[in-house]
N, C-alpha and C positions, 0 to 999 in steps of 0.2 A: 470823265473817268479815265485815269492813266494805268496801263499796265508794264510790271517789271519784276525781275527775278530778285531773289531774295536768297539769301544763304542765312541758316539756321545750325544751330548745334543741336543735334538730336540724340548722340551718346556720343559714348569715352571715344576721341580722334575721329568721330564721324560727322560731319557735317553734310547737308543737304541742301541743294536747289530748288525752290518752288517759284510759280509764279503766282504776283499779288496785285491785289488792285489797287489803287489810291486814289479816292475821292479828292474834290478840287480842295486845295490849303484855305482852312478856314480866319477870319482876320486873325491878323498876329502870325499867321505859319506861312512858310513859304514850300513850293513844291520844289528840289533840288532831284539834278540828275548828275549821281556821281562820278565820280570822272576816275578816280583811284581813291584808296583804302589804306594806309598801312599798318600792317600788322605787328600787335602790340606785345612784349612779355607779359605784360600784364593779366592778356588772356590764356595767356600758355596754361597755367596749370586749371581754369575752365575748360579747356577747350581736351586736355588729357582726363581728366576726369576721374571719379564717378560725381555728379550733381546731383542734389536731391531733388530735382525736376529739369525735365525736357519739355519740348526745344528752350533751348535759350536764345537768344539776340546775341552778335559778335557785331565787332567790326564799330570802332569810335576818333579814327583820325583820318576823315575825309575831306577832300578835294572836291568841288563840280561847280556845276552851273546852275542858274536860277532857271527853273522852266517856265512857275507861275508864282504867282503872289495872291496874296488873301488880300483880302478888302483892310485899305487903310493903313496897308504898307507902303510906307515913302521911302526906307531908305535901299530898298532895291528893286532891280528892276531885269526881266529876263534878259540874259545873257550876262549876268554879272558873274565871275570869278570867285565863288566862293570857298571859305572852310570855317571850322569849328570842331566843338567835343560836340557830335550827337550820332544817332545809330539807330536801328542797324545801320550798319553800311557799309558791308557787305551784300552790296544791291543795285539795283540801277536808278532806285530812287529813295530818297526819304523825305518823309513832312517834317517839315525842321520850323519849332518856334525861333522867329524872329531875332529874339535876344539871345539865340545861339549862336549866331551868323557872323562871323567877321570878314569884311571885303577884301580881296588879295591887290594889294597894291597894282597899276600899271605897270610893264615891265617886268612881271614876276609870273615865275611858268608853273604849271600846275606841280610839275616835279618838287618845285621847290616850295609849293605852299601847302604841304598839309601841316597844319596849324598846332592843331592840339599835341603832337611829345615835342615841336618846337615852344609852343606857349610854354610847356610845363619847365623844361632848360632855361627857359627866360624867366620865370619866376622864379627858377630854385636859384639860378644862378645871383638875381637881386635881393634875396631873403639867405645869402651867403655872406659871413663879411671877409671881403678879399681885401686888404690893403695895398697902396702899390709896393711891389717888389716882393711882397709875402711868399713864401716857397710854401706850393699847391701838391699834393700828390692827390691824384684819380683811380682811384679803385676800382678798375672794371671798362674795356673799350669796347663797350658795345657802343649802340646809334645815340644813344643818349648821353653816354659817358663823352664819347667823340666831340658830339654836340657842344656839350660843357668844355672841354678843351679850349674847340673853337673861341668860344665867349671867354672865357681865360686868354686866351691870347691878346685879345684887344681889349681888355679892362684893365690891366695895370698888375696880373698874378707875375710874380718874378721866375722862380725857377718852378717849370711845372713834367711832373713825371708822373707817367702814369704805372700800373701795375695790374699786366690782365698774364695769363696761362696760355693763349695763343699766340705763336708769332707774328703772324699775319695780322692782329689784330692791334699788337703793338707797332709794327712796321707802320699800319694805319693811323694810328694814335702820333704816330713823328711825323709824319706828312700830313696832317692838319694842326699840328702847332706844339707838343709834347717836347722838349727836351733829350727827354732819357725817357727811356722804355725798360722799364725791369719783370720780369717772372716772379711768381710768389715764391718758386725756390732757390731767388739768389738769396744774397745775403742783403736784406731791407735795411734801408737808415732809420733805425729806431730813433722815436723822438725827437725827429728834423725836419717837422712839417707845422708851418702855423695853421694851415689847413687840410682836411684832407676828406677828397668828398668821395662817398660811399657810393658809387654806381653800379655795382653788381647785381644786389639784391641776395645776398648769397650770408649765409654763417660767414665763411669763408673771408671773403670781406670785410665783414665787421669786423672778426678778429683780426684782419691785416691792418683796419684802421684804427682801432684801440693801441697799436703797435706803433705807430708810425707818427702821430700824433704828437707834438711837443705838449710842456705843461702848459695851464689857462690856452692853447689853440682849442679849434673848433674842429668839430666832427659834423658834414653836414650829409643826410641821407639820401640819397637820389633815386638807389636804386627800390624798387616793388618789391617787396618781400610778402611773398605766398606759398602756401603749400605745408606751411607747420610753422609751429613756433620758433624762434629767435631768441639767442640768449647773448648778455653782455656781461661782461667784466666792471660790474659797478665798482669795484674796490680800484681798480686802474684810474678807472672815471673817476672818482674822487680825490684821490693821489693828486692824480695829474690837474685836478680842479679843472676841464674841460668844458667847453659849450657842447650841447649838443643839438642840430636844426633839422626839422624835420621837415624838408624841403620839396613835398609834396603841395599840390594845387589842388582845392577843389569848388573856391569861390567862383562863379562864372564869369564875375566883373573884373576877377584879377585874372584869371587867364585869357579874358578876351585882351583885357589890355596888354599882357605879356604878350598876346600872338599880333597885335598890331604892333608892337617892336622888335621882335622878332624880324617880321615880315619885312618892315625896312630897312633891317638889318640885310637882308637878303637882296631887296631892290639897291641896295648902297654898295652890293659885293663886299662886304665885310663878312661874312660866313656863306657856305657852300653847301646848305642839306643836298642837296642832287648827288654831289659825288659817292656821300654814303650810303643811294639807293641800289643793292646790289644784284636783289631777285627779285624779277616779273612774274607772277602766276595770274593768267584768268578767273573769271568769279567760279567756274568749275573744278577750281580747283584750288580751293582754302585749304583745306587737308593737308596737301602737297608744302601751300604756305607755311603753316602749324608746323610741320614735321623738317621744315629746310631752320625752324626759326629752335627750335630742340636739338637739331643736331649741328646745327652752323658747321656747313662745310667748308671747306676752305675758301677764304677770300669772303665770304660773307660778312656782313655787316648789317641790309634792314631789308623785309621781304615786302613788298607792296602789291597788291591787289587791283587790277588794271582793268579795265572798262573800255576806255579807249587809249588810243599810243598818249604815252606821256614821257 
């Protein structure tokens, strides 16, 4: 029997520490001790609330190591480097099945391998069609907008500019591979984008990419939209006869194999997740994470959940 703490969503901005126990991982599970966490938009508007049941489980882009293994698992073994989508994990352990586990390359440091919003970028980014030289605009410079950049840069996208509301974030967006950095209240080049991927999650952005969009280009979605409905401009859409990709992941066999490309992506120094890791918070204090990833103060970009130094 292994014991560890645990972070749970128990109301609106509140979360809580308990401690749990974890029987030994039965075949096919292995017992993981996690190493860090990062904290997702995705749970943003769970985690503000109100839910129609407490506690919830947080916490799905971890980092750690194998502690144990269940009977009949070959292809790890304790001490092995792991990540994947699974959760809680916000905790100091999880029973993770087998076939959620993907191995972090040698050479690749915890910082740099939490796996699942990378797998997700390496998926959306391959279920996108970027020709070479195609002129790309990016909707949104948060970690995953960024992220996309990055793989835009080394795939063959031509001119790529992105379009966020903060300076700092645009500043960021030029110093991992952006061209031009524009604000939503300059003046947008309507119509001069063969693609243009949605990574905000926001109205806001839709409507800036129905805008910006050439005719027959693509519109592809990146960003998490929650918290209420979304509405589009079909008649634009049609007009313009545009593709539209919904460049979400939820097969496990396609995001594992996005996160082992990723991954060596990372081992080959062709992208940098580490740089965009900007706030450290302990597991006592998710809340804190939640509330820095809501208000992004300056210089922010992605909050992670730390266990041990990473």
């Amino acid at each position: 029997m292994s014991v560890g703490r645990v972070a749970r969503l128990v109301g609106p901005r509140r979360i809580e520490v308990a401690t749990q126990e974890y029987g030994a991982p039965a075949p096919g599970q292995i017992l993981v001790r996690i190493v860090a966490c990062g904290v997702c938009a995705s749970e943003l508007h769970a985690w503000e609330g109100p839910l129609a049941e407490y506690p919830a489980a947080v916490g799905h882009e971890p980092v750690g190591v194998v502690e144990k293994t269940g009977r009949d698992v070959a292809s790890f073994e304790a001490g092995d480097l792991v990540t994947g989508r699974f959760g809680p994990s916000f905790a100091d352990l999880a029973v993770v099945e087998v076939d959620d586990l993907v191995a972090v390359p040698s050479g690749v440091g915890a910082s740099d391998a939490m796996g699942e919003p990378l797998g997700c970028v390496v998926e959306a980014r391959r279920r996108t069609p970027v020709g070479i030289g195609d002129a790309v605009a990016v909707v949104g410079a948060g970690y995953m907008g960024l992220l996309m950049i990055e793989l835009l840069g080394i795939s063959g996208a031509g001119r790529i500019v992105v379009i966020d509301p903060r300076a700092d974030a645009r500043a960021v967006a030029v110093e991992v591979g952006a061209r031009e950095a524009l604000a939503p209240e300059d003046d947008l080049p309507a119509g001069a984008f063969d693609v243009v991927i949605e990574a905000s999650g926001t109205q806001a952005g839709l409507d800036s990419a129905t805008g910006l969009v050439r005719e027959h280009g693509t519109i592809s979605i990146l960003g998490f939209h929650q918290g209420g409905d979304r509405s589009v401009d079909v008649e634009t859409w049609n007009w313009k006869s545009i593709d539209v990709v919904n460049a979400h992941v939820r097969r496990r066999d396609l995001l594992n194999d996005a996160i082992r490309r990723g991954l060596e992506l990372v081992r080959r120094e062709r992208i940098h997740p580490t740089r965009l890791l900007t706030h450290r918070f302990p597991l006592e204090k998710v809340d804190d994470a939640f509330g820095a990833l809501a208000a992004k103060p300056e210089g922010f970009v992605k909050a992670i959940v730390v266990n041990e130094r990473v």
